[in-house]
C-alpha positions as CSV (number, residue, x, y, z in Angstrom):
1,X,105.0,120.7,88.8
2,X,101.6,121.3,89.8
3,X,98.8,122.9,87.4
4,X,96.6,125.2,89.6
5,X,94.1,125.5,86.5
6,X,93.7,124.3,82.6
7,X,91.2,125.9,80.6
8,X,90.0,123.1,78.0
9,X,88.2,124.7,74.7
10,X,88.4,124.9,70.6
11,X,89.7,127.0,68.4
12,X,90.4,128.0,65.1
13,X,94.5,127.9,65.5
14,X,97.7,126.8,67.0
15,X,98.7,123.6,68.9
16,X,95.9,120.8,69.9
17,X,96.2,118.0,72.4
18,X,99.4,119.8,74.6
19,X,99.4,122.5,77.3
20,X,100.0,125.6,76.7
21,X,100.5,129.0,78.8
22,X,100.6,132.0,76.7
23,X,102.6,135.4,77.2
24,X,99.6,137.4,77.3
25,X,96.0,137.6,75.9
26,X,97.1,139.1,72.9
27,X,99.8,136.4,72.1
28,X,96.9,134.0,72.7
29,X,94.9,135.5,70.4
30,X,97.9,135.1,68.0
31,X,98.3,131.4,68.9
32,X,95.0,129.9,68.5
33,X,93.6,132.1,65.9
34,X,91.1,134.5,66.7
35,X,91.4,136.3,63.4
36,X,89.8,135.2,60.0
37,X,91.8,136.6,57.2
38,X,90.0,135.8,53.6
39,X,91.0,137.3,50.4
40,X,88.1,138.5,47.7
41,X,87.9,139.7,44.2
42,X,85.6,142.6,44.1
43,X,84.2,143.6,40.0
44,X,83.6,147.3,39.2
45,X,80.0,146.8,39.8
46,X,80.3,145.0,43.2
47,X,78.7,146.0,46.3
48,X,78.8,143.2,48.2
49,X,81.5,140.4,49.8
50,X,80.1,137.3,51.1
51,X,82.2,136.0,53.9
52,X,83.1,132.2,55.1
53,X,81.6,133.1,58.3
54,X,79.1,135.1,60.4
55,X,81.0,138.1,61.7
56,X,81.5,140.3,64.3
57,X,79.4,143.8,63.7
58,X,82.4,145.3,65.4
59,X,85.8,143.7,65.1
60,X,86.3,143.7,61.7
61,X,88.9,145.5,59.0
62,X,89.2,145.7,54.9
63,X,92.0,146.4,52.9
64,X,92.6,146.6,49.6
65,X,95.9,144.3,48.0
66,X,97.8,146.4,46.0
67,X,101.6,143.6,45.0
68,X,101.5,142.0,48.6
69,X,101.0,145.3,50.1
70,X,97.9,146.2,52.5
71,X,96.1,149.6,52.1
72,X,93.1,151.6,53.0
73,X,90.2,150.3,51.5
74,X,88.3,152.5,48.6
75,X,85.4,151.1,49.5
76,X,82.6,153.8,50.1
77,X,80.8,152.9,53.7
78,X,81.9,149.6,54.1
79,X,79.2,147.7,56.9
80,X,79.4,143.8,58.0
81,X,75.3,141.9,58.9
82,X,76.1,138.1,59.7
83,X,78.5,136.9,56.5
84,X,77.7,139.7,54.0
85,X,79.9,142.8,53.4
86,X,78.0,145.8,52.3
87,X,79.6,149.0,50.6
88,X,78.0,151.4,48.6
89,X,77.8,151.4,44.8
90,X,79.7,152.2,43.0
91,X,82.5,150.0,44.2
92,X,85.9,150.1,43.4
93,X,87.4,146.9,41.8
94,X,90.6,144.9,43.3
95,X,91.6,142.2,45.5
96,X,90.6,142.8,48.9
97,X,91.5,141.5,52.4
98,X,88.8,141.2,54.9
99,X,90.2,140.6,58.3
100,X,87.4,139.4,60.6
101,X,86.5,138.1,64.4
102,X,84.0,135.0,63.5
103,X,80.9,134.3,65.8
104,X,82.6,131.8,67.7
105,X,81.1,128.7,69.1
106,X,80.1,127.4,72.2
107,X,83.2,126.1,73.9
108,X,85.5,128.8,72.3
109,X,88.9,128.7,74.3
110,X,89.7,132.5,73.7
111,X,86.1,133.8,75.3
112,X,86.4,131.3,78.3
113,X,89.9,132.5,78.4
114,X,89.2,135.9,78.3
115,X,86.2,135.8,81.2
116,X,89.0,134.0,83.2
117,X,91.7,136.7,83.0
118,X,88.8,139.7,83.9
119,X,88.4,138.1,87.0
120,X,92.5,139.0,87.9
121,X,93.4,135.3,88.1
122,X,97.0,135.2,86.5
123,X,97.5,133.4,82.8
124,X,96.3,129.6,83.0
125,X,97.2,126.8,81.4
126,X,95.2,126.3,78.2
127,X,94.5,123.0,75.8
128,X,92.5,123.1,72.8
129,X,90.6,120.1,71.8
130,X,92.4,118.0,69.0
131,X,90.8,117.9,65.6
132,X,92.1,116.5,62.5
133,X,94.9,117.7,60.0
134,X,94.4,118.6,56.1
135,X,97.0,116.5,54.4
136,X,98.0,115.4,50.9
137,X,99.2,111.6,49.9
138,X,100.8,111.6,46.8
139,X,103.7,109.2,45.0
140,X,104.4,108.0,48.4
141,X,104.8,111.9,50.1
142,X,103.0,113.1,52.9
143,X,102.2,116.5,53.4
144,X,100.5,117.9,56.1
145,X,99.1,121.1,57.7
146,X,101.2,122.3,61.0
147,X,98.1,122.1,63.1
148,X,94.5,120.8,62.6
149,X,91.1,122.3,61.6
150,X,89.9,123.7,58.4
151,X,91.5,126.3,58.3
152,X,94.3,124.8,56.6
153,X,92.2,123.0,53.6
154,X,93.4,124.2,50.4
155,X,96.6,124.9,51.0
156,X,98.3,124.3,47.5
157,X,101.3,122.4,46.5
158,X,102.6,122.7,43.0
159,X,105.7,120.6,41.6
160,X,107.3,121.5,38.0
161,X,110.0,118.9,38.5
162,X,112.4,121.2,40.2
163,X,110.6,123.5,42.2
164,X,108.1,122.9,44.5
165,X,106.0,125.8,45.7
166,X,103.3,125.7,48.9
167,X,100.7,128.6,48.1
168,X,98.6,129.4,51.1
169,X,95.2,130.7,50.3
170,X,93.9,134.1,52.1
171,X,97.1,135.2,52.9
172,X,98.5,138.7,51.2
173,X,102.0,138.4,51.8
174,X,104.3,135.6,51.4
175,X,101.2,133.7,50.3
176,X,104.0,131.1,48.0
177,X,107.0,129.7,49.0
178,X,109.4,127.9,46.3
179,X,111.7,125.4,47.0
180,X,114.7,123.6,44.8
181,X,114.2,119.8,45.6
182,X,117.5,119.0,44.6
183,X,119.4,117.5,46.7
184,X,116.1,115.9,48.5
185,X,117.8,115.5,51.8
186,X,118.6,119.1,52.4
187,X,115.5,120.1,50.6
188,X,113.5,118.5,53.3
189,X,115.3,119.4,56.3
190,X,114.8,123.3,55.1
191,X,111.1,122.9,54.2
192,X,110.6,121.9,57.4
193,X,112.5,123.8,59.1
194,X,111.3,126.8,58.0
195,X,107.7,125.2,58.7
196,X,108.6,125.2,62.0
197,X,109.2,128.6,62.0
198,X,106.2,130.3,60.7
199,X,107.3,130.6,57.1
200,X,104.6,128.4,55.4
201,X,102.2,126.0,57.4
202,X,102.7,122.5,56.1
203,X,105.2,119.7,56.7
204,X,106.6,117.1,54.6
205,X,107.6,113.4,55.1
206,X,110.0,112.0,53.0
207,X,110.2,108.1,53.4
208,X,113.6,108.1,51.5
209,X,115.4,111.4,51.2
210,X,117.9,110.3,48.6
211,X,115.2,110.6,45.9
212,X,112.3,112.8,45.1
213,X,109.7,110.7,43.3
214,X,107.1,113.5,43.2
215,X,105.5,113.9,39.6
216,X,104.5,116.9,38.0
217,X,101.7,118.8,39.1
218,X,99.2,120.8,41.3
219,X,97.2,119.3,44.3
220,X,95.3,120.7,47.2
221,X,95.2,119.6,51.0
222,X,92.3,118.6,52.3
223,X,90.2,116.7,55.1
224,X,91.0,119.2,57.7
225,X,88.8,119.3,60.6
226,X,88.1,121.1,63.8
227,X,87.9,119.7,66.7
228,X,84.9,119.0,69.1
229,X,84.5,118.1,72.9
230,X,82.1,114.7,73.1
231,X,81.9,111.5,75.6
232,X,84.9,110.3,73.6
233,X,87.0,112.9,73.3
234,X,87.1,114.3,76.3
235,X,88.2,110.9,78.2
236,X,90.9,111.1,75.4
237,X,92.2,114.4,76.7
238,X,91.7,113.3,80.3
239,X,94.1,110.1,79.3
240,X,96.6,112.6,77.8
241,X,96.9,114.8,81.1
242,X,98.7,114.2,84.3
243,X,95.3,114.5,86.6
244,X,97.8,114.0,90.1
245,X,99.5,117.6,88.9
246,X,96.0,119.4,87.9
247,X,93.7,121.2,90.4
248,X,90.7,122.4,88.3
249,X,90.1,121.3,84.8
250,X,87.8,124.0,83.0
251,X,85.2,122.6,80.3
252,X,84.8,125.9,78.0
253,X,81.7,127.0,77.1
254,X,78.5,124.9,78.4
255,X,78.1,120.7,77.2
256,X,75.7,117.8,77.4
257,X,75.7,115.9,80.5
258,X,76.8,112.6,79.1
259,X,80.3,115.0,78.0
260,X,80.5,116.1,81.6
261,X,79.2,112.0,83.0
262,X,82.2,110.7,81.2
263,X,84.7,113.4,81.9
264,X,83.7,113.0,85.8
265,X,84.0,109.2,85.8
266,X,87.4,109.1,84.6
267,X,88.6,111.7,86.8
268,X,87.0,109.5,89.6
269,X,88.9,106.2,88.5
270,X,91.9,107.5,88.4
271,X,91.9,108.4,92.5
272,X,93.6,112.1,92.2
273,X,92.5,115.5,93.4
274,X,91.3,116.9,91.0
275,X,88.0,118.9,90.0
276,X,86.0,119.5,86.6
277,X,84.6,122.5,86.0
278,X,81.2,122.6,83.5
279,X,78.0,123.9,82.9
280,X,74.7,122.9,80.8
281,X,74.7,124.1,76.9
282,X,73.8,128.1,76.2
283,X,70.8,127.0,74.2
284,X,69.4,126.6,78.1
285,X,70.1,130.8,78.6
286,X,66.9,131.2,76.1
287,X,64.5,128.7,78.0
288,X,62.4,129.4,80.5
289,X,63.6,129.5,84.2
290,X,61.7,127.0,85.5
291,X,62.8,124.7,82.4
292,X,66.2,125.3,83.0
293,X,65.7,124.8,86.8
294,X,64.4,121.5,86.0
295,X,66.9,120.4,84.0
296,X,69.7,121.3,86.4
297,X,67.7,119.5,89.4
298,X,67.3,116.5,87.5
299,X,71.1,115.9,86.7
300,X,72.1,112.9,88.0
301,X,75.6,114.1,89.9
302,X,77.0,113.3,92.7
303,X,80.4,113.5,93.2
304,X,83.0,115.9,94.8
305,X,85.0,116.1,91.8
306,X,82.9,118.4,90.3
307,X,81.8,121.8,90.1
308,X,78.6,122.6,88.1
309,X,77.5,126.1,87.6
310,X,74.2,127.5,86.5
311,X,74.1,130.3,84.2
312,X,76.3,132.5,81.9
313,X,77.6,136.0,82.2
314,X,78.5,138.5,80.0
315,X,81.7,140.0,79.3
316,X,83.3,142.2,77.2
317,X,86.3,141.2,75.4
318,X,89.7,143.3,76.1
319,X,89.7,146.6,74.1
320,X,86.1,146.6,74.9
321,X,85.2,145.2,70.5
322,X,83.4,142.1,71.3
323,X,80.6,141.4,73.5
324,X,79.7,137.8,74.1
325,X,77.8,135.9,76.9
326,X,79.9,133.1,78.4
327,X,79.2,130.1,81.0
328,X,79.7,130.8,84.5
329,X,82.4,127.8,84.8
330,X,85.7,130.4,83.7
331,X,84.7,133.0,86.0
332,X,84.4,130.7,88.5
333,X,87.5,129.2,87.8
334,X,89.2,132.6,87.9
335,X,87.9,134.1,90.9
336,X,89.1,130.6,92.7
337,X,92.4,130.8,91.0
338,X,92.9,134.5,91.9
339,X,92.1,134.4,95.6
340,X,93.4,130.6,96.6
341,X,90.5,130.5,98.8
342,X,86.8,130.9,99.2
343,X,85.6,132.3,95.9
344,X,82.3,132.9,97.8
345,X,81.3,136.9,97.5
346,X,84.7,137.9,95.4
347,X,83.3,139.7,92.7
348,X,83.8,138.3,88.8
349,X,84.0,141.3,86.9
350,X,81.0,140.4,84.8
351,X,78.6,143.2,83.3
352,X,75.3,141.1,84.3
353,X,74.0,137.3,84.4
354,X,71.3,135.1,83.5
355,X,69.1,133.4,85.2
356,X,67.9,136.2,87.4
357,X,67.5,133.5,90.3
358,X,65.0,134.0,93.0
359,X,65.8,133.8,96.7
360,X,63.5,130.3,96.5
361,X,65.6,128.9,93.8
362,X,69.0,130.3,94.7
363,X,67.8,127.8,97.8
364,X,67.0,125.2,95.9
365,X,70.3,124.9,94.0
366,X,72.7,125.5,96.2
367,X,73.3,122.4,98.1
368,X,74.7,120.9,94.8
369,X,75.4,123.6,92.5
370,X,77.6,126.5,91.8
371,X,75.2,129.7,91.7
372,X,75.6,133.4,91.3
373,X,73.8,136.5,92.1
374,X,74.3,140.0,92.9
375,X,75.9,142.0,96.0
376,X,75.5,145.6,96.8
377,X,79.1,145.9,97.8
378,X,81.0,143.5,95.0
379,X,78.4,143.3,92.4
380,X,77.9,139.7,90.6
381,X,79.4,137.7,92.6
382,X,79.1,133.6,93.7
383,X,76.8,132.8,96.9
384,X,77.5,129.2,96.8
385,X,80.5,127.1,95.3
386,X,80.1,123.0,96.5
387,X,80.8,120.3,94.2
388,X,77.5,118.3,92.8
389,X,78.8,116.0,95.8
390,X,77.9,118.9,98.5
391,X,81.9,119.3,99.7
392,X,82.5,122.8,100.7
393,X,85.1,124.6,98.1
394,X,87.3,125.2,102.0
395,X,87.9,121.1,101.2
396,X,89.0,121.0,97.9
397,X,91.7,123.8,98.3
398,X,93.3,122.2,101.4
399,X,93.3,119.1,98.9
400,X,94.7,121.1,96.3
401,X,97.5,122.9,98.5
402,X,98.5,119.2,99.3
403,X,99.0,118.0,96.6
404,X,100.8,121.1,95.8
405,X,103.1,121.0,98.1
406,X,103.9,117.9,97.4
407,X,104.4,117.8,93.2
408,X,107.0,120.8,94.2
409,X,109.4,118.5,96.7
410,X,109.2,115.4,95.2
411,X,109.5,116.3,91.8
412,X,113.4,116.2,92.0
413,X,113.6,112.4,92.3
414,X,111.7,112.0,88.8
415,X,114.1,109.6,86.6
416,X,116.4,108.7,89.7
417,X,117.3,105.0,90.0
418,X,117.7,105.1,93.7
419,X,115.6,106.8,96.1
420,X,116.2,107.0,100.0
421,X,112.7,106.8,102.1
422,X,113.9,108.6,105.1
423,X,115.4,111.7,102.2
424,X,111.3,111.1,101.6
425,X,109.8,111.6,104.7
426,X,111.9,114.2,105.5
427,X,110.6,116.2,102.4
428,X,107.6,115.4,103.1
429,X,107.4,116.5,106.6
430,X,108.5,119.7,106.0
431,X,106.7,120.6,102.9
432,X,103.3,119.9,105.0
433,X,104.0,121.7,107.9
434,X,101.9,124.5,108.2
435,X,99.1,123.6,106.2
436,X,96.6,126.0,106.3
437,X,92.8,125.6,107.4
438,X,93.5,121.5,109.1
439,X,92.2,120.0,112.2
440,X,94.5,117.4,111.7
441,X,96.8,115.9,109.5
442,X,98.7,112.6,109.0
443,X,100.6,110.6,106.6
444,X,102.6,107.9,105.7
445,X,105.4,107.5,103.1
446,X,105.2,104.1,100.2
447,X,108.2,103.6,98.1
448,X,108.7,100.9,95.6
449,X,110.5,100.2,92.1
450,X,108.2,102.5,90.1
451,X,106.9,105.3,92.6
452,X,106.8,107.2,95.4
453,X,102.8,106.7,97.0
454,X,102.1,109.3,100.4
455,X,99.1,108.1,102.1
456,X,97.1,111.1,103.2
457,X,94.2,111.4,105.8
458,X,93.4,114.8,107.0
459,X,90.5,116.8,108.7
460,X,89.6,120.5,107.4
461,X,88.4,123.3,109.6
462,X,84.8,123.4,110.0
463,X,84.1,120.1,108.8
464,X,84.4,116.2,110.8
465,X,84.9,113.9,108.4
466,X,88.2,112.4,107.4
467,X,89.4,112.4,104.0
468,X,91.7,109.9,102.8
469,X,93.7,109.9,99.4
470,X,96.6,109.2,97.7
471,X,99.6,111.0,96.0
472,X,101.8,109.2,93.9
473,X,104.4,110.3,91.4
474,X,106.7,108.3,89.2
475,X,110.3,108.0,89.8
């Protein structure tokens, strides 16, 4: 199968280090955790909360916890600045939930996601950067959280010798779960089981589940961590992907250029099609122009495998709650994905952009860089999309409709012990008949024990030079 698009980013939630395609934005939301629940204690003379996080002036809800039930707060004129709570005095004592959207971070996958669906393009693959799992080691037990990030630090487990009970903080209902451990072997395929189901978030292993050697007592997880995109782990996640099957890969949010060096370099060993995505850190959207400008013409890139954009954009998240400047790199990604074309003059969608380029500079850039400005008819908009190598984005989609084309038909012989070269070629003829926007167009067919190779060499409309590369899937 080929992969139009994967959106690379972090987040709070849900599955790391696998693709994923979600339902819906909502759903993704769900997934990967855009919501900060956190349970407080509020005295009689309380008029305050202080919160885990900076939040959101605008997406934000209180309840009071009445039994495991969720009502409307009491609280008099309740107001969130950064991580404090306000409410006016006198307060009203109880256990409250504060339900909150976090200032997110650079890279967040749900904003980059979000900028990508407001352009129209249809629900991408997604991938959120692996981090590290709270977990518990005790008398030779291993409990861990479901997924990674420190969200899931102090999760409790609490053993009495026949019950053991998992007690997940911040959460008003069904915050414990009990378990009988007797016998052990059906204890632990229940426990997680119903992990795998939603009921609690942590999983056991059991070295020997005819016996239950846990002793009594109370014990926390810990050493959660979340994840973060650097010169290591992005290779990692590079390693992890089938690049052949991928057309763009989308860093998230803006990163260092020794990040994007690496990520490139791989992507350039490994002799497939496909393109990164990036852009320079948002700390560059406060500099000065010509700073920035600077920085961007002193990059050292060169290579048609990727995309670099220069600037951010603003967006508005759906439902219109959350307002948050994003780098230009999912927009662009979504405006390419949407019209499986030129993405040059289709408009983004975005409320406004910064740097304000000037004609001078638009000029300067655009020979290497990914640049936007505005258009009477289609608002903000891109005016030029080449790779840091200076290959026309007209290139790169006949590349990618190859190598399309090709994933879909050739897929079917994928574990097959035999494979018949002329069944090959005839597959292969057909599925790249009709390629659009070619001069010309040849190929030859390589078959041996381990894979099928097709040997490529096409021209593209508009352009003279002949480009030469390699498809090869495993059999």
């Amino acid at each position: 199968m080929f992969i139009p698009v994967v959106l690379v980013g972090l987040a709070d939630d849900g599955p790391a280090g696998t693709l994923v395609k979600p339902g819906s934005f909502i759903e993704a939301q769900e997934i990967f955790g855009w919501w900060t629940n956190e349970i407080h204690t509020v005295p009689a003379s309380g008029t305050s909360i202080t919160l885990g996080h900076a939040a959101s002036s605008s997406d934000w809800y209180v309840f009071q916890v009445l039994n495991g039930a969720l009502y409307k707060t009491p609280l008099y004129d309740p107001s969130i600045s950064g991580s404090t709570l306000s409410f006016g005095a006198p307060g009203a004592s109880g256990t409250y939930l504060v339900q909150y959207t976090r200032e997110q971070d650079e890279g967040a996958l749900l904003l980059g996601l979000s900028t990508y669906l407001q352009t129209g393009a249809t629900m991408p693959y997604v991938w959120r950067v692996s981090g590290t799992k709270a977990t518990l080691e005790v008398d030779g037990l291993v409990f861990s959280a479901r997924y990674c990030g420190t969200r899931y630090n102090g999760i409790g487990i609490q053993f009495d010798g026949t019950t053991l009970t998992v007690t997940v903080p911040n959460s008003p209902k069904n915050s414990t779960v009990s378990y009988t451990v007797d016998p052990p072997s059906d204890f632990l395929t229940q426990f997680n089981y119903e992990s795998g189901k939603g009921k609690h978030p942590v999983e056991l292993l059991l070295p020997n589940s005819d016996s239950f050697p846990l002793s009594v007592g109370s014990w926390v997880l810990t050493g959660g961590v979340d994840g973060t995109l650097d010169t290591s782990t992005v290779v990692e996640l590079l390693e992890a992907l089938d690049l052949g099957s991928i057309g763009l890969i989308v860093l998230c949010g803006g990163h260092a250029s020794g990040v994007i060096d690496a990520a490139v370099s791989y992507i350039e060993e490994q002799d497939s099609t496909t393109c990164l995505v990036a852009g320079a850190p948002i700390a560059y959207k406060s500099a000065e122009t010509a700073d920035y400008l600077a920085y961007l013409q002193a990059l050292p890139f060169s290579s048609n495998q990727l995309f670099y954009t220069t600037g951010w954009g603003v967006q508005t998240l759906p439902g219109g709650s959350y307002t948050y400047w994003d780098n230009l790199s999912t927009a662009f990604a979504g405006v390419w994905d949407k019209v499986r074309g030129s993405p040059i003059h289709k408009r983004t969608y975005l409320l406004d952009t910064l740097p304000k380029w000037s004609e001078s500079e638009l000029a300067s850039l655009n020979p290497r860089f990914v640049t936007a400005t505005r258009f009477i008819q289609t608002g903000i908009g891109f005016l030029r999309a080449l790779t840091t190598g200076g290959r026309s984005p007209m290139v790169t989609q006949v590349l990618f409709d190859i190598t399309s084309r090709l994933y879909n038909v050739l897929g079917s012989y994928l574990g097959e012990p035999s494979v018949d070269i002329g069944a090959v070629e005839v597959l292969v003829s057909k599925a790249l008949s009709g390629v659009a926007n070619v001069r010309s167009l040849t190929y030859d067919c390589y078959l041996d024990q381990y894979s099928i190779t097709i040997k490529i060499t096409v021209v593209v409309v508009g352009e003279v030079q002949e480009i030469t590369f390699d498809v090869v899937t495993n059999r």
